[in-house]
Structure formats: C-alpha cells, structure tokens
GULUM-818744 format. One record per residue (C-alpha): x, y, z. Coordinates in steps of 0.2 Angstrom, whole numbers, plus 5000, padded with zeros to 4 digits. Example, Ala and Ser with C-alpha at 12.3 -4.5 7.8 and 13.67 -1.06 7.14 Angstrom:
2
506249785039/506849955036/
This chain:
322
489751665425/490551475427/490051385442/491851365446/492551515456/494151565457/494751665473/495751825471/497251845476/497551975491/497552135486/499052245483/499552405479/500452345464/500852475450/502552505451/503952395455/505652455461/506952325457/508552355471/510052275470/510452205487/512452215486/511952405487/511452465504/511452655500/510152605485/509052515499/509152675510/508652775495/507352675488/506352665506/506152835505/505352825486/503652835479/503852635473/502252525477/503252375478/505052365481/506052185478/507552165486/508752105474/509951945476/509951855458/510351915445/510952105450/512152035462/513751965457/514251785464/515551825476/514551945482/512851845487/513351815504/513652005510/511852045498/510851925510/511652005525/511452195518/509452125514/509352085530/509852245542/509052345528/507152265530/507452255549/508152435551/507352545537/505652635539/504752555522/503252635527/501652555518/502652465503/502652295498/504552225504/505052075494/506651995490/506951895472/508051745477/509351655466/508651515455/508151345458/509351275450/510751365462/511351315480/511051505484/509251485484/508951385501/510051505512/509051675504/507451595510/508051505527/508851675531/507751815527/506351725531/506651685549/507651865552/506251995544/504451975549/504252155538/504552035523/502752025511/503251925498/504451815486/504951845469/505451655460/506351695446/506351575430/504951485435/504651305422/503651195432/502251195446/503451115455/504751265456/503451365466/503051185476/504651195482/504951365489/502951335497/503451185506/505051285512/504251425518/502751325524/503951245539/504851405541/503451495546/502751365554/504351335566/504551535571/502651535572/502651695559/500951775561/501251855543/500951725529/502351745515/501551795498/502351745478/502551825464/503551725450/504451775436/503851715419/505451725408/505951575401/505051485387/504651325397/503751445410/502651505397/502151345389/501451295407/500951465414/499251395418/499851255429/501151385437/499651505440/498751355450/500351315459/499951355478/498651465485/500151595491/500451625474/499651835470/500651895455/501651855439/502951965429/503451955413/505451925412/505652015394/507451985394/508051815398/506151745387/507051835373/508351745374/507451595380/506651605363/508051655355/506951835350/508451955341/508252085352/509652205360/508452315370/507652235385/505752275382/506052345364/505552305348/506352255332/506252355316/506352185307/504552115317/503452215305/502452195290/502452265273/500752335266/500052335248/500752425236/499452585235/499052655217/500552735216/501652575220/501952625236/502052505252/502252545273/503052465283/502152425300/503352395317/502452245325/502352195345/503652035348/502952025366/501252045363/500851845363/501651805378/501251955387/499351915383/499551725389/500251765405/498651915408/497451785402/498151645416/498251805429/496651835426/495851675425/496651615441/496451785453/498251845450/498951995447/500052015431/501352135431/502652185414/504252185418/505752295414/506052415401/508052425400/508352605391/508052705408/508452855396/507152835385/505552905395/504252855380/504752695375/504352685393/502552745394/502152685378/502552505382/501652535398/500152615390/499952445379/500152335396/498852455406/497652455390/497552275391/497452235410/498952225417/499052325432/500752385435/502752365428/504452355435/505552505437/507152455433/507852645437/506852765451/506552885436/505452745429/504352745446/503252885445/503052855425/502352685430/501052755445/500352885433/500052745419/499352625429/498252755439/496452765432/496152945427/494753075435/494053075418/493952845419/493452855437/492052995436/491252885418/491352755428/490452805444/489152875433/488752705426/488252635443/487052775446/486452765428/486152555431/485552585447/484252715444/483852565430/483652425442/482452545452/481452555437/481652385433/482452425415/483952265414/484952365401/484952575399/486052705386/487352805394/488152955382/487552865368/488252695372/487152535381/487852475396/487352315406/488052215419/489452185411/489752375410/489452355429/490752235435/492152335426/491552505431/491552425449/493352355448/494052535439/493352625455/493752495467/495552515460/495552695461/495052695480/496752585484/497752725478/497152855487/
C-alpha cells in the first residue's frame, strides 16, 4: 500500500438512483414510497424553463412534507453556467434539513464543485444546519472527463460521481441515438476463417470513460455510479449494461423509469453464492494466520491478502443492504 491514504467517502446505500422530475409532485409522492436507494430531485434538465420556479417550490413542500423514510434525498440543480443555479441552492438548502446531498451537473473544472462548496459552506454555517450537505457530480461532458481526477480531489464533501452518458455523447460528438446504447458501427471485423468467412464483433463506446471515472472514484474514496439507460422498455439492454458497470466496480446506476429500480438493486446486490465464498475466505485466512501459513488454497484457487480486503469489502457491502 502507498503511504498516502485517501479517506472514503461516507458510506451510502447507493445502488439505485431514481431520477424525479421536480415540476411533477404526484411523481415525488409516488417515488417516496419506492424501493429507490437514492432519489434526486430533479430541477435541470427534466424541467422546462418557465417551469423552474414552481419545480423549486414543489422540491421544497415535497422533502419537508413527504415521509422519505431511509433514502438518500438529493436535488440536481441547474448549471453553473445558468442564473437558476444560485436560487436552487439558496432555497432548498435553507428550507429542507431532510436534504443529504447535491447533484452538480456538467461538471469541467475543480472549480465548478469550488463554488457550490463555498455556497453551501456559508449556508449552513448561517442557519447553523447540523447535517453537512454531501455531492455527487455529474461527469457528462468531455471537459469533465479530461480533469476528472482534479474534480474527484475537488472538496472533501464530494462522495460520488455518475457518468452523464448522453450529453458526453454528444460532448464527444459519439453517433449515438440510444442514451446508454451502442452502435452497430463501433465493432471490429475478424479474420477471414478457412472458409473466408469474417464476425463482426459490437464493441463498448462507453467503456473508456466509464473506466476513467471508476479509476478517479476509486482512487480518491468515491463512489461511481453509471448513469441512465434511456430505452425504459428494453429490460436487458438494461441489466446487461449494469452487469458490465457492476463487474467492474461500479456500485449502483440511475433509473431513469421506476421499472428500472428494482433491476438495478438486484444487479448491484452481491449474491448468497458471492457473500458465502467470500465469508469462507476469511475463515480459510484466518485459520492460516493461526497457523502461521501467509498464503493458503481455497477450492483449488490461492488466496492472500489481497483476497482478503476484497472478500472484506463484498461482505461489508452485503451487511448495508440488509
């Protein structure tokens, strides 16, 4: 291990997250009562300009009035670059102390997250809020991804990221007409065999930056979420683009639809089969360290410490979700 080490962020419940449009309070009413980990409040780009005001105000009665149980509230303001952006902070801020967290959509810079921290720094600060105000930011442009391991640095209130599939698309100008989908034309052609014959293999356009983003995630203690899958209707597309997310470490995805919800808690919940191997590793290293054996063979496989810390963090997540 480096000498350096990086805190973690504060652990959440974090493997679905229900996106809510707040110009819609009979939504709001419906989505407090759903099996969503994390539900943001929506007031960018779900809402309509002439309709931003009445969205802040609907945001507002519904996180002071509706039970939300034990989920994660937050609210995705408008952009930096808007003159929205101040009042969604001023206002909720001060008028919900049930808000957890902010959502900071297009984030470029260090200094886009700098900003809303010093903002929310003196609002808390001057209503003397006893709950600190936690960010997630949304990596969706191609700017935000050239720097997204100075944005992960960027303040200490910082805990997640998502990957904005849609507007990176056409940040990087991807042809792409599905949200989250692929492109028959992003593929490889194989060999011809003996027969003169040749496959063609679909390949993963996101892959890259999805893999950035986990890397700065996990390098800096945060957690990295992948973001939404637009065709609600089409269930797989759904789980397998989760599956990939989940396989490489991310640990939850957006639902964009409430269908999509309970897809993305089974996904990203570790299986009895994972959490039982995994529990079985400690007591096989354990009974090892007693014997004074560094390094012992479990079905046939060696594990270590390394084998260790990951069995430790799969059961570790498995005990938050019960």
């Amino acid at each position: 291990m480096s000498f350096t080490l990086i805190p973690q962020a504060k652990a959440r419940l974090h493997r679905s997250e229900l996106a809510v449009p707040g110009s819609n309070p009979t939504f709001m009413e419906k989505s407090a009562a759903s099996a969503a980990d994390v539900i943001f409040l929506d007031l960018e780009d779900a809402v309509a300009p002439d309709d931003k005001e009445k969205a802040r105000t609907n945001i507002i009665q519904a996180l002071n009035d509706l039970d939300w149980g034990n989920k994660t509230m937050m609210i995705r303001i408008n952009g930096l670059d808007t003159h929205y952006m101040y009042r969604d902070v001023v206002d909720i801020v001060e008028a919900c102390p049930r808000l957890d967290m902010i959502l900071i959509p297009k984030v470029g810079v260090p200094q886009d997250v700098y900003a809303i921290d010093v903002l929310v720094t003196q609002i808390e600060q001057a209503k003397k809020r006893d709950k600190k105000i936690g960010f997630e930011v949304l990596i969706e442009t191609a700017l935000g991804m050239a720097n997204v391991e100075a944005i992960a640095q960027s303040s200490k209130r910082l805990e997640a990221m998502s990957f904005g599939v849609a507007d990176y698309a056409a940040s990087c100008r991807t042809r792409s007409t599905v949200i989250g989908g692929v492109n028959p034309d992003y593929s490889v052609l194989t060999d011809k065999d003996e027969g003169g014959n040749r496959e063609t293999h679909w390949q993963d356009p996101w892959l890259f930056a999805q893999q950035r983003m986990l890397v700065a995630c996990r390098a800096y203690g945060l957690r990295p979420i992948d973001g939404p899958f637009g065709d609600f209707s089409d269930q797989d597309g759904y789980i397998s683009a989760a599956r990939r997310c989940a396989a490489a470490g991310y640990e939850g995805k957006w639902a964009i639809h409430p269908s999509q919800i309970e897809l993305a808690n089974e996904v990203f919940t570790p299986s009895e089969k994972e959490v039982e191997k995994a529990r079985r590793i400690l007591v096989a290293m354990e009974e090892a360290a007693k014997a004074g054996r560094g390094a012992v063979a479990l079905d046939g496989r060696l594990i270590d410490i390394a084998s260790i810390r990951m069995a430790e963090a799969l059961i570790e997540k498995a005990d938050a979700m019960k």
